[in-house]
C-alpha positions in Angstrom: -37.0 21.8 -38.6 -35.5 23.7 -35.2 -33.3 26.1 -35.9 -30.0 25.2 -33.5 -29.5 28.1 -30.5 -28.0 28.8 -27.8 -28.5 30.0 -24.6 -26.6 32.4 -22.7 -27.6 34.3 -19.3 -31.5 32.4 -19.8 -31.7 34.1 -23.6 -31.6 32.3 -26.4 -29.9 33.0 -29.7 -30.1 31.4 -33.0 -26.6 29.9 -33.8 -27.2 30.8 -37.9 -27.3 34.5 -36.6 -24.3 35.0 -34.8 -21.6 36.5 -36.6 -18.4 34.5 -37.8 -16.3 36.3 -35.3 -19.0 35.1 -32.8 -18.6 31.4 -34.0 -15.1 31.5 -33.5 -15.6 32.8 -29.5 -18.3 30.4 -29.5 -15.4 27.4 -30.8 -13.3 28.7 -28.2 -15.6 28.6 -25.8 -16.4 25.2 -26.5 -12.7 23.5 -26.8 -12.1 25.9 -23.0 -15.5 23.4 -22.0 -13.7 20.3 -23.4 -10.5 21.3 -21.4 -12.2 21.8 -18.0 -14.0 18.5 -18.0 -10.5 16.7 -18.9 -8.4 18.5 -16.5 -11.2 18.0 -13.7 -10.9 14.0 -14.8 -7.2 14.4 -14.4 -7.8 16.1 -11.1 -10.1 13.1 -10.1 -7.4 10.7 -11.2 -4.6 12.5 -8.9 -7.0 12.4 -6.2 -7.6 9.2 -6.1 -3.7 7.9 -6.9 -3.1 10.6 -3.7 -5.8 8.3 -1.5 -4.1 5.3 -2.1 -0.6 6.7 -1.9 -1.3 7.7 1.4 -2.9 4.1 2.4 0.1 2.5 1.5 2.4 4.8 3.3 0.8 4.5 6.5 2.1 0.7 6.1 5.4 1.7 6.2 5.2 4.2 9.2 7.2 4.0 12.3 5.2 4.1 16.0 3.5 7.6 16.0 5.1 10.2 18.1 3.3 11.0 21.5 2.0 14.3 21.8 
């Protein structure tokens, strides 16, 4: 059986190794991961809603300004 690692700056490390204080950097590290990927969902969401915000405004535009 493989013993689980991880790899950090191309070096890898066997997870049963690390220290508990390690794990618990390693958790946090981990949930900090899980956070980016759902604020950069949000952030994709917003864009989008901001897209289509802005189409619908332009409907309701006067004659643009010359100049």
């Amino acid at each position: 059986m493989t013993t689980p690692t991880i790899t950090i700056d191309d070096k890898k490390y066997a997870i049963d190794q690390i220290t508990a204080q390690g794990k618990e950097i390693l958790g946090m590290i981990q949930a900090t991961e899980h956070k980016l990927a759902e604020l950069n969902r949000d952030l994709a969401i917003a864009q989008t809603a901001k897209t289509f915000y802005l189409k619908a405004l332009v409907e309701h535009l006067p004659k643009a300004l010359e100049g």
